[in-house]
LODOGU-61293 format. One line per 5 residues: number of its first residue (from 1); their letters; for each residue x, y, z of C-alpha. Coordinates in nm, 3 decimals, padded with zeros to 5 digits. Each point is the difference from the previous one (the first is absolute). Example, Ala and Ser with C-alpha at 12.3 -4.5 7.8 and 13.67 -1.06 7.14 Angstrom:
BEGIN
1) AS) 01.230/-00.450/00.780 | 00.137/00.344/-00.066
// end
This chain:
BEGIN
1) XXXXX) 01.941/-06.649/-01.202 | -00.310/-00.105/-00.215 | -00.178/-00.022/00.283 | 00.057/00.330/00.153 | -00.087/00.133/-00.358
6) XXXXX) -00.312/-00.118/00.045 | -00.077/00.055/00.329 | 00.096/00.464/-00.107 | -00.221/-00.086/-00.283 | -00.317/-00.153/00.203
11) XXXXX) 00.010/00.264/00.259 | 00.059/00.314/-00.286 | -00.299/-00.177/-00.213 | -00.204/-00.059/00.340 | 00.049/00.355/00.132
16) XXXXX) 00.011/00.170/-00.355 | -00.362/-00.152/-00.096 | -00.119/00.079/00.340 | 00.157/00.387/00.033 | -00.226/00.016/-00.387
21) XXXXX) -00.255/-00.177/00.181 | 00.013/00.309/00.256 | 00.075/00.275/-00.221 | -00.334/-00.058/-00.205 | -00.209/-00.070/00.296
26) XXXXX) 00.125/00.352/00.162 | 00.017/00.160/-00.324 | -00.387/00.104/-00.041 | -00.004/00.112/00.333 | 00.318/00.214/-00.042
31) XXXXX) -00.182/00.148/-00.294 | -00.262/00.078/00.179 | 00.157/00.171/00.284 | 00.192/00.238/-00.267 | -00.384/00.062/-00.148
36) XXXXX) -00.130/00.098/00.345 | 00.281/00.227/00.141 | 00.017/00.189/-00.363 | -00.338/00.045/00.015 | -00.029/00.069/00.337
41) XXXXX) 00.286/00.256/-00.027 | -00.189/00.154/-00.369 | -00.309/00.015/00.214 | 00.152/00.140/00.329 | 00.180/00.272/-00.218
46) XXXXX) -00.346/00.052/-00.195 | -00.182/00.100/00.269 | 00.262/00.212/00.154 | 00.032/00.242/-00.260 | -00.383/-00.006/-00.081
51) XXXXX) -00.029/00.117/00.365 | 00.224/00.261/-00.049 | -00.119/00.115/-00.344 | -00.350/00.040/00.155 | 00.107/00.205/00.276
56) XXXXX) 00.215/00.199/-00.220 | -00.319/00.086/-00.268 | -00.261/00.081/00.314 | -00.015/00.267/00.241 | -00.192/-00.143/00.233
61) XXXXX) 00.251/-00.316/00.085 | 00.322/00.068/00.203 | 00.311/-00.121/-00.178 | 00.195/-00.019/00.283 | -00.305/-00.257/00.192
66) XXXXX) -00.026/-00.168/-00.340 | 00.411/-00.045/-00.100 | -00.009/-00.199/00.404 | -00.279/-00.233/-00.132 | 00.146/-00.069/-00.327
71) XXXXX) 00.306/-00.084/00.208 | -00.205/-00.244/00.243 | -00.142/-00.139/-00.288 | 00.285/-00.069/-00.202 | 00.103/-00.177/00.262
76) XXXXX) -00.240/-00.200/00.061 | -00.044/-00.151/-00.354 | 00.319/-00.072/00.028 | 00.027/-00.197/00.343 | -00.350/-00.220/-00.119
81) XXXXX) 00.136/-00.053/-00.321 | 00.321/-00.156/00.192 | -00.215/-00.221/00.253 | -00.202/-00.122/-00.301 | 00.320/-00.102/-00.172
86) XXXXX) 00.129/-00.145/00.359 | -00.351/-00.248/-00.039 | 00.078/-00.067/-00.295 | 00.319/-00.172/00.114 | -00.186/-00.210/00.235
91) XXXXX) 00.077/00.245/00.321 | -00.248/00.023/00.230 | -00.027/00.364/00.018 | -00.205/00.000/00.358 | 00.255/-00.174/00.221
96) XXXXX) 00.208/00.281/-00.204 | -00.179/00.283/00.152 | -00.003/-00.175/00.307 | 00.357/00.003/00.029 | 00.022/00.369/-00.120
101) XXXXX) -00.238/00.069/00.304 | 00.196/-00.161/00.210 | 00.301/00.153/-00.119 | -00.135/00.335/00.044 | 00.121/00.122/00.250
106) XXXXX) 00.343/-00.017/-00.086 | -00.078/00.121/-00.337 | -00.119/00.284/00.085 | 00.285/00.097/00.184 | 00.277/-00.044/-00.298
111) XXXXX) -00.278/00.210/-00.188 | -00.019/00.245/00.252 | 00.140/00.264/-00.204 | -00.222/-00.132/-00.343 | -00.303/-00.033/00.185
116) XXXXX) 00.027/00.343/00.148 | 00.039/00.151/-00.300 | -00.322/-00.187/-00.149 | -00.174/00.130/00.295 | 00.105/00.365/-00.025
121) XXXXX) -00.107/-00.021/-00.378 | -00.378/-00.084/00.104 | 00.043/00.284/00.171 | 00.137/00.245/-00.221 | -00.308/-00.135/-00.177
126) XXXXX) -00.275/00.046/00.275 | 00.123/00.332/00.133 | 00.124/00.150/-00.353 | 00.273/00.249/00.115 | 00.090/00.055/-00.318
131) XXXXX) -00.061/-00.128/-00.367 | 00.143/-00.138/-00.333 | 00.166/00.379/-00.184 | 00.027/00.143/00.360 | 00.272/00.213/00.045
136) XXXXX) 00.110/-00.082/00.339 | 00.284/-00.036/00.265 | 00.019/-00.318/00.160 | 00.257/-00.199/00.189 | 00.300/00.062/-00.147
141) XXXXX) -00.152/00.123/-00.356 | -00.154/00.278/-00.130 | -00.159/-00.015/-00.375 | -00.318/-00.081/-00.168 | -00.161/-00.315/00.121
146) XXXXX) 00.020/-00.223/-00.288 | -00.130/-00.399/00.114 | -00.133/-00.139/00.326 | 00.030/-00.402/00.033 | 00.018/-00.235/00.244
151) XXXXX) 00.350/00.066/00.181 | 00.112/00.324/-00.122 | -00.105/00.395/-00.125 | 00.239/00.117/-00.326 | 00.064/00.371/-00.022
156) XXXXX) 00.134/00.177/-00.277 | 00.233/00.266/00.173 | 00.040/00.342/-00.281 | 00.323/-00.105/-00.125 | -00.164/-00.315/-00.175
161) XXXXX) 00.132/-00.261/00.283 | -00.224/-00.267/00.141 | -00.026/-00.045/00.376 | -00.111/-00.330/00.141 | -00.183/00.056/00.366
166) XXXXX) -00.113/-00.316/00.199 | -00.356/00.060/00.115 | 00.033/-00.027/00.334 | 00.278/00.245/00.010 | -00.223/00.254/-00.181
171) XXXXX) -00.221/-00.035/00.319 | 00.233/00.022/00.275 | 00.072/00.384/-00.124 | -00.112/00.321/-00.075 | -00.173/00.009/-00.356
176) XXXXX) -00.032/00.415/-00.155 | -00.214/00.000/-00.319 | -00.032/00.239/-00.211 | -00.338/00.107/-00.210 | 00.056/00.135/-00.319
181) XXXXX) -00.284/00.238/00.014 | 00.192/00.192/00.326 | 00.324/00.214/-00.115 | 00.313/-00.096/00.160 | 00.243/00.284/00.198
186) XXXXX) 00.367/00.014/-00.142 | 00.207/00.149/00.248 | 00.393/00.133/-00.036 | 00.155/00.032/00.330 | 00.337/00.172/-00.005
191) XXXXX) 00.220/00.234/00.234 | 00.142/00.298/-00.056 | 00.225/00.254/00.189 | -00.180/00.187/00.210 | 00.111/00.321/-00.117
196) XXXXX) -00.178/-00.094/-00.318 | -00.319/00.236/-00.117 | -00.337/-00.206/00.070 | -00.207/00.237/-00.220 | 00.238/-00.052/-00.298
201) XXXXX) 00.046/-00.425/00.030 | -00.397/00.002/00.046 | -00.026/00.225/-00.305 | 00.264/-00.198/-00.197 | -00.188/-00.352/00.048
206) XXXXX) -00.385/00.129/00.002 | 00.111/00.135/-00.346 | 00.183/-00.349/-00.092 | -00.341/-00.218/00.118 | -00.256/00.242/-00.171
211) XXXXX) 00.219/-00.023/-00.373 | -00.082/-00.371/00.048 | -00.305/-00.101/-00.225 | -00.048/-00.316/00.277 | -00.032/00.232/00.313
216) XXXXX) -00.330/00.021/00.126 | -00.139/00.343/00.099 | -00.229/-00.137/00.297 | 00.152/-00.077/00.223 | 00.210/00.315/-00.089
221) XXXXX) 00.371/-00.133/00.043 | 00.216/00.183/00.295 | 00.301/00.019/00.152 | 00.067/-00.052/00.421 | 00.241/00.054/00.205
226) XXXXX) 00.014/-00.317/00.237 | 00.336/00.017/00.205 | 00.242/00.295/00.136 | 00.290/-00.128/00.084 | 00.405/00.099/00.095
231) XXXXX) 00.106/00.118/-00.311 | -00.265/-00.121/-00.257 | -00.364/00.058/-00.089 | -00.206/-00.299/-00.114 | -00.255/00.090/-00.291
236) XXXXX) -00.254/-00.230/-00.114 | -00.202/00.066/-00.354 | -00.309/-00.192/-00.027 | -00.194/-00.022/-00.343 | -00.304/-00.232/-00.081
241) XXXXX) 00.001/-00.197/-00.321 | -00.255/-00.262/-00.127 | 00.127/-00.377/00.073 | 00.063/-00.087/-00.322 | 00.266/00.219/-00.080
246) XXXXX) 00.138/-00.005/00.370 | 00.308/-00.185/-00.095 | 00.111/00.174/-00.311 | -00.092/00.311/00.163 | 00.194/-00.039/00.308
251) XXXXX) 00.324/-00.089/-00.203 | -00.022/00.314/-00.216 | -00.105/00.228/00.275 | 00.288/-00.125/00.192 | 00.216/00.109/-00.234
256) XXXXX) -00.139/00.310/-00.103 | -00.039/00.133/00.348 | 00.378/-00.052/00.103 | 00.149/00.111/-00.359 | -00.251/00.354/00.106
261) XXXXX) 00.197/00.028/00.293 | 00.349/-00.036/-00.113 | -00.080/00.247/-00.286 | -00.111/00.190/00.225 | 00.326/00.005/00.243
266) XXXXX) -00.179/-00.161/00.309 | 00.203/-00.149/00.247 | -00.043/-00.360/00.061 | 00.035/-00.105/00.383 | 00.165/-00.289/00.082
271) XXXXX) 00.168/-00.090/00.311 | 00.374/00.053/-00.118 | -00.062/00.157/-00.344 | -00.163/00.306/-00.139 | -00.046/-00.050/-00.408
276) XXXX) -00.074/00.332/-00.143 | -00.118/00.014/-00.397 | 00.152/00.215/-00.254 | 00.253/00.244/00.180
// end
């Protein structure tokens, strides 16, 4: 029994002394990985937003070209300050890359999907369909353009929500943009029985559009007829408005142009109901 005692004891004391012996040999070097990678991460992050804040304060850099460098650089800083801490360790960091060379191939094809979007970003950055504060429609979003990074375009739709759009799916589709310097065209399609009075709807909404401080004059705002059909007319009333104020005047108009015609006793087409206003 004693001597099983002291055989636990020799191997804790053995192994204890040497796991110290371990701890404070690694122990500078683990402190000096944690120094590298915060300051690599500090410095990555630095230079990123300096980047950004100097495209943001001159006119003659593009922020969108500048946020996809910022990206690439981040990045960068952060991958050398990871092989530095890998040397460090005692890894030899070309037989490393030699490996990762090798395995290449089949890395790039579980990144398929992440490296096409990295490659779609340099060239939302080259080509410059649209910008950072665009409004635009895009894939399956439509909002102001609000970052650009590596993988992914955020848009900020009107109602406040934020829509995440891969790169390369931004790409594959058709892109509209909008310049806030051109007016937009609200339009208000409805259809009406066709025993309804053109002259009077087209009086009735011209008057609604032109008691709107937002409508724009030129072009003057109109009303078309754009489909005769069994039983029903369909009327179209097109007004220009600057894009700033499309959304908030699209809502109102909406509802002032269909509260005009139930006041004024239009009849409302649709295919097994006529709504009439106010009998």
């Amino acid at each position: 029994m004693d001597i099983t005692k002291g055989t636990v004891f020799n191997f804790i004391e053995e192994y204890g002394i040497k796991t110290i012996n371990n701890i404070f040999e690694y122990l500078p070097i683990f402190v000096l990985a944690i120094f590298i990678l915060f300051i690599g991460f500090r410095v990555a992050n630095f230079l990123s937003r300096w980047l950004i804040h100097i495209s943001q304060k001159s006119d003659y850099i593009d922020e969108t070209f500048i946020s996809f460098i910022s990206y690439v650089v981040r990045y960068l800083i952060i991958f050398a300050s990871f092989l530095v801490v890998l040397d460090k360790f005692g890894i030899n960091i070309m037989s490393m890359v030699a490996l990762l060379g090798a395995a290449g191939l089949a890395i790039g094809l579980a990144l398929q999907n992440l490296l096409s979007n990295i490659a779609a970003s340099l060239l939302i950055s080259i080509i410059r369909p649209f910008k950072i504060n665009d409004y635009v429609s895009a894939g399956s979003g439509e909002g102001f353009v609000t970052e650009i990074n590596l993988f992914m375009v955020r848009i900020r739709s009107a109602n406040g929500t934020e829509i995440l759009i891969p790169n390369n799916k931004i790409l594959s589709e058709n892109i509209i943009k909008y310049y806030p310097e051109n007016p937009l065209r609200y339009d208000f399609d409805f259809k009406v029985n066709y025993k309804e009075n053109i002259d009077t709807i087209t009086d009735i909404l011209l008057t609604v559009v032109q008691d709107n401080e937002h409508t724009l004059s030129t072009p003057p705002p109109e009303v078309r007829v754009i489909n005769i059909a069994n039983g029903y007319v369909e009327v179209k009333l097109c007004s220009w408005v600057i894009s700033q104020e499309y959304w908030g005047y699209t809502l109102q108009m909406n509802r002032q142009c269909l509260k005009a015609l139930v006041d004024n006793n239009i009849f409302l087409y649709q295919p097994e109901l006529f709504m009439r206003g106010n009998k």
